[in-house]
N, CA, C and O atoms as CSV, one atom per row, in Angstrom:
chain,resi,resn,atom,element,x,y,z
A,1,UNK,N,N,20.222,-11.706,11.978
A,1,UNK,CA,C,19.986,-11.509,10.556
A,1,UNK,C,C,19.147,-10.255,10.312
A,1,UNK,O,O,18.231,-9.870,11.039
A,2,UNK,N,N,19.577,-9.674,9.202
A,2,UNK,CA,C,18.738,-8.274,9.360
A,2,UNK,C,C,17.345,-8.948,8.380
A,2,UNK,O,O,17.387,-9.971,7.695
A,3,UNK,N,N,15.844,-7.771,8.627
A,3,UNK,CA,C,14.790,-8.092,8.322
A,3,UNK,C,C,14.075,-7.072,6.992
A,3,UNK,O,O,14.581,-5.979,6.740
A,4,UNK,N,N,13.590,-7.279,6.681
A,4,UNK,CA,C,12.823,-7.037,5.357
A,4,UNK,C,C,11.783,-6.350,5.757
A,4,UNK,O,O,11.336,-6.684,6.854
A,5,UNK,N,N,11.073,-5.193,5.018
A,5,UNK,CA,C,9.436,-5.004,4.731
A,5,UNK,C,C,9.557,-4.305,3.111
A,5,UNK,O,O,10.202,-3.387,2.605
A,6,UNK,N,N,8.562,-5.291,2.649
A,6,UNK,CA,C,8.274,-4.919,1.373
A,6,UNK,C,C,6.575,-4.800,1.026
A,6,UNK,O,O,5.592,-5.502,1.263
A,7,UNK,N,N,6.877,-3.259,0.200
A,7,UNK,CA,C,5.047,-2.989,0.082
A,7,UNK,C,C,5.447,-2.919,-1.301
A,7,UNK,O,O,6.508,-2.872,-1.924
A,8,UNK,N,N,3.550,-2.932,-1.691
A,8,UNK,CA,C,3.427,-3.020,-2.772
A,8,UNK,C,C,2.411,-2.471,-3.470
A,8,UNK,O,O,1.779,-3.505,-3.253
A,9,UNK,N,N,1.507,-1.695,-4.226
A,9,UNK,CA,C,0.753,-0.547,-4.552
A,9,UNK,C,C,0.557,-1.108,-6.032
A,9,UNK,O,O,1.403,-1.031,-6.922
A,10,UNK,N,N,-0.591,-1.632,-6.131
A,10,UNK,CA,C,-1.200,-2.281,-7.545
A,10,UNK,C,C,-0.940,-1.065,-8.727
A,10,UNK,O,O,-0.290,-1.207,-9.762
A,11,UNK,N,N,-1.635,0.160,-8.264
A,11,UNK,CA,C,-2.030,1.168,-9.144
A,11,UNK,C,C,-2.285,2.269,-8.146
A,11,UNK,O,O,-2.375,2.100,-6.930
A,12,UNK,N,N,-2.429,3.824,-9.017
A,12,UNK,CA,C,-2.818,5.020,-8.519
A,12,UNK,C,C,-1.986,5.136,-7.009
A,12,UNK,O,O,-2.508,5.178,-5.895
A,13,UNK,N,N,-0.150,5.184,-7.433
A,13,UNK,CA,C,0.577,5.472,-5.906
A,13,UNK,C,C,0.806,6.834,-6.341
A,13,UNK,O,O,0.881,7.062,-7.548
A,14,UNK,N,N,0.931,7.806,-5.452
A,14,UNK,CA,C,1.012,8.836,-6.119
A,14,UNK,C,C,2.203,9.533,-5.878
A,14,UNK,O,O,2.390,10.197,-4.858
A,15,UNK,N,N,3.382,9.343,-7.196
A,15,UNK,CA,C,4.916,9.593,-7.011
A,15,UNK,C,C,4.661,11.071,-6.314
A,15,UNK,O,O,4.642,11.392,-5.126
A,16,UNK,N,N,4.502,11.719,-7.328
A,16,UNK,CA,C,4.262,13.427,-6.568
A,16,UNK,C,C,4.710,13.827,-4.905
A,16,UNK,O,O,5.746,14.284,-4.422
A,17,UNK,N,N,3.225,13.359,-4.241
A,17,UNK,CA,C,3.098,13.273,-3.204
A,17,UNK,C,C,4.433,12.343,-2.310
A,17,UNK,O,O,5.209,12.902,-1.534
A,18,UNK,N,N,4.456,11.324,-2.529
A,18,UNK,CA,C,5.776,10.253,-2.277
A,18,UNK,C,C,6.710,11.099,-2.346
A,18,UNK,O,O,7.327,11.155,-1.283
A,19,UNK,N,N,7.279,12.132,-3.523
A,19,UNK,CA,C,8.736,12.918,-3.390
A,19,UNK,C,C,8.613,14.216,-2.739
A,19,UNK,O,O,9.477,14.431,-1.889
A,20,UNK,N,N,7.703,15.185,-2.940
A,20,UNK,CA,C,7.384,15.873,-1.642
A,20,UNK,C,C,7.275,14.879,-0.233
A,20,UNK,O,O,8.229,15.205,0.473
A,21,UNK,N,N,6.700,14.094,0.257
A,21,UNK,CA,C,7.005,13.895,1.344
A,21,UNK,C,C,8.529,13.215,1.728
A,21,UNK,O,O,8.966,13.231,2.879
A,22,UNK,N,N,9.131,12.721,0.780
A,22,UNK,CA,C,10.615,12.148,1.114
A,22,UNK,C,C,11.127,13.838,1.240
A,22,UNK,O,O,11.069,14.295,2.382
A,23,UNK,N,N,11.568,14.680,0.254
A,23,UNK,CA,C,12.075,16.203,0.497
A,23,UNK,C,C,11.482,16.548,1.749
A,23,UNK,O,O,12.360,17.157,2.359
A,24,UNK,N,N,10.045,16.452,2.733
A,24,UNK,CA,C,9.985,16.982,3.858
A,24,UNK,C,C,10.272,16.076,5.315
A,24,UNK,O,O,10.551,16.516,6.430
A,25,UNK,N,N,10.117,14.834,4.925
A,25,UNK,CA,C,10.532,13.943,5.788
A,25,UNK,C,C,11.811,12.770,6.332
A,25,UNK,O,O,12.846,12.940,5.688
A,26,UNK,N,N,11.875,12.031,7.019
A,26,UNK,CA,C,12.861,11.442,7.569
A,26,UNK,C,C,13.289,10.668,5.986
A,26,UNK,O,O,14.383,10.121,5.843
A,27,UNK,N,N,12.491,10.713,5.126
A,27,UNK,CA,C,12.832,9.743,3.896
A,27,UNK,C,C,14.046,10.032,2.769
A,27,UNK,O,O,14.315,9.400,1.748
A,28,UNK,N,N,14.627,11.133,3.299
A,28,UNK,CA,C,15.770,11.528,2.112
A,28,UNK,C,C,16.996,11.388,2.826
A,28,UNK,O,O,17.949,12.133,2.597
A,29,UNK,N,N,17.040,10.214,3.926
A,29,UNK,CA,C,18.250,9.522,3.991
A,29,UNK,C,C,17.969,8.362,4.585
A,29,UNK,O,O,16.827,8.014,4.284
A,30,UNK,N,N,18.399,7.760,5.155
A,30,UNK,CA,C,18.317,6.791,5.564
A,30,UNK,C,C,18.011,6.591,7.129
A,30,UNK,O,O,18.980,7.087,7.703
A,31,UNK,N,N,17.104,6.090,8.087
A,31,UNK,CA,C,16.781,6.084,9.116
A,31,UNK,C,C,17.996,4.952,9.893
A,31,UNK,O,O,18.582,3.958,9.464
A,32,UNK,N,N,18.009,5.579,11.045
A,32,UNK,CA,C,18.587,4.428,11.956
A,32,UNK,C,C,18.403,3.439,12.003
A,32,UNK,O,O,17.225,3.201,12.271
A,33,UNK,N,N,19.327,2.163,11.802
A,33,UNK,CA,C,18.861,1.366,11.898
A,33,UNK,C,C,17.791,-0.007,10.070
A,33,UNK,O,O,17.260,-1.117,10.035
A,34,UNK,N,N,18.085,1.138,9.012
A,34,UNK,CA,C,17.663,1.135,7.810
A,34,UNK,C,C,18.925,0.889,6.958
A,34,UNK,O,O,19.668,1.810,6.619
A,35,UNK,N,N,19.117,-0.326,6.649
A,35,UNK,CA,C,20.602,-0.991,6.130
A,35,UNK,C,C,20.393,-0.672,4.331
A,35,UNK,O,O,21.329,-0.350,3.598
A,36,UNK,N,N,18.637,-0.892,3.776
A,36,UNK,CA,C,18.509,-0.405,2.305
A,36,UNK,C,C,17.495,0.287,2.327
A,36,UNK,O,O,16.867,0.443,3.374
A,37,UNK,N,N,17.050,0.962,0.928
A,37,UNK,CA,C,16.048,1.107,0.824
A,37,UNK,C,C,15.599,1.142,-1.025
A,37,UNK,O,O,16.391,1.819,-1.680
A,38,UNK,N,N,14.344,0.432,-1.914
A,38,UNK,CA,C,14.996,0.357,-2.836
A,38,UNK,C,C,13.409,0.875,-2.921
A,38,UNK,O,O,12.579,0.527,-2.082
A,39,UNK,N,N,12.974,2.100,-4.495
A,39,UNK,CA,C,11.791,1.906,-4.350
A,39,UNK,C,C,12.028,2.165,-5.746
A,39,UNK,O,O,12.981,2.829,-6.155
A,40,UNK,N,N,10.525,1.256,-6.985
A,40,UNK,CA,C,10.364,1.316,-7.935
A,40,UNK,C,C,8.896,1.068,-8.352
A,40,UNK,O,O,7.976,0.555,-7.713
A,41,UNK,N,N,8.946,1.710,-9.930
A,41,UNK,CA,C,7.842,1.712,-10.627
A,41,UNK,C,C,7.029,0.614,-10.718
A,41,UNK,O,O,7.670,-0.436,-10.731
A,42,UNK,N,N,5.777,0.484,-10.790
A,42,UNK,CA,C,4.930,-0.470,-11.462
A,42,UNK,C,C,3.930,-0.155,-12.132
A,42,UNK,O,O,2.879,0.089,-11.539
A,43,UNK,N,N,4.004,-0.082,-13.505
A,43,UNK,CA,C,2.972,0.714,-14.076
A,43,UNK,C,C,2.561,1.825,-13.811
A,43,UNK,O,O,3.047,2.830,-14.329
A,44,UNK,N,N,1.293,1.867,-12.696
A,44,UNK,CA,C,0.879,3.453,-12.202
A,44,UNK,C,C,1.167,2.628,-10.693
A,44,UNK,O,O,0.103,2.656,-10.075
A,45,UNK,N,N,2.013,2.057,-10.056
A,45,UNK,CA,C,2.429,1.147,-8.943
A,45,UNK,C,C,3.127,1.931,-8.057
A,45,UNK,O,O,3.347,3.140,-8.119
A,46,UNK,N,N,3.541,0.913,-7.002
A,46,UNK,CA,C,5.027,1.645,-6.739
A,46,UNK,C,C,5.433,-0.052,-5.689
A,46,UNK,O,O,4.685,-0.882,-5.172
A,47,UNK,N,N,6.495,0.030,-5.743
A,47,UNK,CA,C,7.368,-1.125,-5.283
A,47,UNK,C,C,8.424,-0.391,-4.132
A,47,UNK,O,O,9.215,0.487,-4.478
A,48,UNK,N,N,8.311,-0.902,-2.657
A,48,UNK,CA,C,9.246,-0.186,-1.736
A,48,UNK,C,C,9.590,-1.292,-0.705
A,48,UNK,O,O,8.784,-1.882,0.015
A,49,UNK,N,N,11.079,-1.484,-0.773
A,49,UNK,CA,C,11.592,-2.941,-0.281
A,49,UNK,C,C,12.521,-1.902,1.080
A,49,UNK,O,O,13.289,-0.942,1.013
A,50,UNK,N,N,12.138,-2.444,1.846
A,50,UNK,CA,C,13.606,-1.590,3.014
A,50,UNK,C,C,13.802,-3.206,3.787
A,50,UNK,O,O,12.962,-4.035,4.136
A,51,UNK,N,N,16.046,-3.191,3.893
A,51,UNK,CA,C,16.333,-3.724,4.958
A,51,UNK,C,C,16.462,-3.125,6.361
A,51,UNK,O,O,16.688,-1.958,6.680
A,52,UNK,N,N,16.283,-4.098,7.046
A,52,UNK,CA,C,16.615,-2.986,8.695
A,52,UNK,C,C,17.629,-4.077,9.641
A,52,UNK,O,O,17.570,-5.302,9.531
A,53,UNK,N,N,18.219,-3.605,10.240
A,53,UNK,CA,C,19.109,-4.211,11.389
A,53,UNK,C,C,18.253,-5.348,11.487
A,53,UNK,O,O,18.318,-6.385,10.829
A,54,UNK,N,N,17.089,-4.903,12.772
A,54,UNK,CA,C,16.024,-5.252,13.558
A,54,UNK,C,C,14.804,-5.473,13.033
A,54,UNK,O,O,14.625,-4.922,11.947
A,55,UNK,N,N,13.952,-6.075,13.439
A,55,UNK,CA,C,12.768,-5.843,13.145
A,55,UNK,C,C,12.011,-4.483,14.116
A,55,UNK,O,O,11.125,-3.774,13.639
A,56,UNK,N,N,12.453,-4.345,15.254
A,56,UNK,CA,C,12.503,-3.138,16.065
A,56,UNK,C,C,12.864,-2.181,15.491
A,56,UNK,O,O,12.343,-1.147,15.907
A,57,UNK,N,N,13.600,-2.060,14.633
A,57,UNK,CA,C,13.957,-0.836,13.991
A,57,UNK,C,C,12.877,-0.439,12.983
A,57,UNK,O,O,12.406,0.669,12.728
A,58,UNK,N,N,12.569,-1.879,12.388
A,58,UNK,CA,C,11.548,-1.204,11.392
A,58,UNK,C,C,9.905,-1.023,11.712
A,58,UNK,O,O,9.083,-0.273,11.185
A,59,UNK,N,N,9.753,-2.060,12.841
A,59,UNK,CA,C,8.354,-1.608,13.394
A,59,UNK,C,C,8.417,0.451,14.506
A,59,UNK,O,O,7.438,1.108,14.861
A,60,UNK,N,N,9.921,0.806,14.695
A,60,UNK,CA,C,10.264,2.249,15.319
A,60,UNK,C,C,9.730,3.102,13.884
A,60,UNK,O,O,8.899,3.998,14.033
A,61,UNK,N,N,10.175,2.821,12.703
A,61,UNK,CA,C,10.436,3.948,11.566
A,61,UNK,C,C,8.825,3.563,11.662
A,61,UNK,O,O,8.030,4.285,12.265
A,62,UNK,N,N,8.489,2.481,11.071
A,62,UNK,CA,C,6.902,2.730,10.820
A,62,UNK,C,C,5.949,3.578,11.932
A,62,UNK,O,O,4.982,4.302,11.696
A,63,UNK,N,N,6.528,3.253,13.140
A,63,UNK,CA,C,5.396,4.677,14.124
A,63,UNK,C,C,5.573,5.630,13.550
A,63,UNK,O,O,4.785,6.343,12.928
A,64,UNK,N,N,7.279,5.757,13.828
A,64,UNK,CA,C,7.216,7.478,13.401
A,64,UNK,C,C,6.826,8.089,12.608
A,64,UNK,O,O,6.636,9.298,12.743
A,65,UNK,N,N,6.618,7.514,11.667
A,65,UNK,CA,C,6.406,7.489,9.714
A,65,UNK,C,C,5.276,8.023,9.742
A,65,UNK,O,O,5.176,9.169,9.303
A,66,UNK,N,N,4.080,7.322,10.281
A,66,UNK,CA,C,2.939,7.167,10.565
A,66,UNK,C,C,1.932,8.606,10.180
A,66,UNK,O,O,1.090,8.796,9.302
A,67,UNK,N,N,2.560,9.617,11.466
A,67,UNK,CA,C,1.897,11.033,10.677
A,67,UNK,C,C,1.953,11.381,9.306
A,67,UNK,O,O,1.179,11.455,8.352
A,68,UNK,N,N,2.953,11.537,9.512
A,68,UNK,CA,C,3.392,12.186,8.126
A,68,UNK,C,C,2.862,11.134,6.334
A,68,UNK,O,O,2.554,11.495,5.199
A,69,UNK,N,N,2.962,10.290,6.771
A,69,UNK,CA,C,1.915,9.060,5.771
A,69,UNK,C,C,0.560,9.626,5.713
A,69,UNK,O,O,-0.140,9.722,4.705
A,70,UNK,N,N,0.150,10.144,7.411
A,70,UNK,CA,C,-1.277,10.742,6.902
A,70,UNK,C,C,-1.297,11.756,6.499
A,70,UNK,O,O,-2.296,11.876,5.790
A,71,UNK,N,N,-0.519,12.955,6.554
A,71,UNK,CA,C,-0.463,14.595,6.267
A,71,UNK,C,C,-0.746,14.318,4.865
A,71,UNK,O,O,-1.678,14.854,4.266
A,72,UNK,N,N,-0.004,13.544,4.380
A,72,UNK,CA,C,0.722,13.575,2.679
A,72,UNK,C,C,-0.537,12.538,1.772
A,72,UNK,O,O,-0.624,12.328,0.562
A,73,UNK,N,N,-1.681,11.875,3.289
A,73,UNK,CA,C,-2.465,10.927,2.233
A,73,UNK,C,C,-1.811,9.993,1.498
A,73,UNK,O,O,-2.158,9.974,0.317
A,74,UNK,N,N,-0.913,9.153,1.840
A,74,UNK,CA,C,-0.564,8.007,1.148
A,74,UNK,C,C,-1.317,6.824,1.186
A,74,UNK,O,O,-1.751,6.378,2.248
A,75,UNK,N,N,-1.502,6.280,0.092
A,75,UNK,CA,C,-2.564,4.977,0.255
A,75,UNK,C,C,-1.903,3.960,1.001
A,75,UNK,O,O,-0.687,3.829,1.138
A,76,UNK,N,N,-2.866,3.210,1.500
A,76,UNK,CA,C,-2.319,2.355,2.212
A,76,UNK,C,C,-1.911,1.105,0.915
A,76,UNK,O,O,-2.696,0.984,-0.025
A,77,UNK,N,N,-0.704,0.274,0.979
A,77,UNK,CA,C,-0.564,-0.582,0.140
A,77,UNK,C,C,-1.700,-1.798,-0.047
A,77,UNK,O,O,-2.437,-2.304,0.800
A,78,UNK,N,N,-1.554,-2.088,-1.557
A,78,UNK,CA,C,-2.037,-3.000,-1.725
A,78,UNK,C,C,-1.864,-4.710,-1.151
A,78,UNK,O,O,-2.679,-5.582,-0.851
A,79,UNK,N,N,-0.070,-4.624,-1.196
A,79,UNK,CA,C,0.342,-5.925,-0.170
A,79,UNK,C,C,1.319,-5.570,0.338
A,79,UNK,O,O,2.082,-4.780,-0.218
A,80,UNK,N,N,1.605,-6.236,1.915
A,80,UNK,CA,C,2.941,-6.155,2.560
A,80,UNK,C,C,2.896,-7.398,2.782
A,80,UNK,O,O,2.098,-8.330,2.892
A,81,UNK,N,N,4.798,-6.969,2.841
A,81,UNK,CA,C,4.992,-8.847,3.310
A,81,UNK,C,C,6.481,-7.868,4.609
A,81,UNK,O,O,7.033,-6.783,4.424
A,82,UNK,N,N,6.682,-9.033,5.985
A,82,UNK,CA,C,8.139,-8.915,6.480
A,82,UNK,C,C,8.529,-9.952,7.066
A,82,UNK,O,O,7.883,-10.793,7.691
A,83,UNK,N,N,9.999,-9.847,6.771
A,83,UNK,CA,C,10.486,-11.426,6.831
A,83,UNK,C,C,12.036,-11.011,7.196
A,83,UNK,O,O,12.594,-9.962,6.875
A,84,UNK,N,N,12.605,-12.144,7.977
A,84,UNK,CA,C,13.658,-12.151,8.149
A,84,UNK,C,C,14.347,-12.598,7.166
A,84,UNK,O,O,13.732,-13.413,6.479
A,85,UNK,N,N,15.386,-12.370,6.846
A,85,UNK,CA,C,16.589,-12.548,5.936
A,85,UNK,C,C,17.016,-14.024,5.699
A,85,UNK,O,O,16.759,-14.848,6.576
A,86,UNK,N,N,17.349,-14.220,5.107
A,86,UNK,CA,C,18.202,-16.149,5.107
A,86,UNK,C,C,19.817,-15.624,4.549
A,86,UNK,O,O,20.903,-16.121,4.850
A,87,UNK,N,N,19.612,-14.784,3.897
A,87,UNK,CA,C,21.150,-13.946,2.762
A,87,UNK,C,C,20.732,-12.911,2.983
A,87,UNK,O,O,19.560,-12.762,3.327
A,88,UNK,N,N,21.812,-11.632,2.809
A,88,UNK,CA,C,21.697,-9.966,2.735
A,88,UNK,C,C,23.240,-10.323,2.711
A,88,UNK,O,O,23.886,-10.953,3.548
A,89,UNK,N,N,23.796,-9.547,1.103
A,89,UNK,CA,C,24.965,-8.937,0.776
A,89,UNK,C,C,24.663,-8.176,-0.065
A,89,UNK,O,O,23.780,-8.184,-0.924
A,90,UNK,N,N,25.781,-7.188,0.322
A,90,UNK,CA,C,25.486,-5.482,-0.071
A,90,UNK,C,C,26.837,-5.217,-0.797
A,90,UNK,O,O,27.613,-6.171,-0.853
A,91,UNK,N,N,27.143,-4.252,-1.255
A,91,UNK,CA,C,28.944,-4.086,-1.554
A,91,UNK,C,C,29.042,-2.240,-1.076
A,91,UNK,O,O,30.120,-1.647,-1.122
């Protein structure tokens, strides 16, 4: 079953920074192994749900991610949750 990580950013996410770093990083397509990726507003928020094959896949993207999260200063979220799937349909 493929697996879930969903974050979540109360307030003060800072889109800016977030779309410069997707334009310089692995984030303006889709990573190996990265079946969705859905990200949205919350107030001054931000909401970012990714499916992955694996959970290996998504604990791989998060190392790699990792620098570049710090170059760009992204806050760390307010909540994460990851979970395996029970349903995933896509069209």
């Amino acid at each position: 079953m493929p697996f879930c990580t969903q974050l979540e950013w109360d307030h003060d996410f800072p889109f800016d920074r977030y779309e410069a770093m997707v334009r310089r990083g692995s984030h303006d397509s889709l990573p190996d192994g990265c079946l969705a990726r859905v990200v949205g507003r919350k107030d001054s928020g931000a909401y970012v749900l990714e499916v992955w094959e694996s959970p290996d896949d998504a604990r791989r993207f998060g190392e790699s991610s990792a620098p570049l999260l710090k170059e760009f200063r992204m806050p760390m979220p307010t909540r994460s949750a990851a979970f395996e799937t029970v349903i995933f349909e896509a069209r």
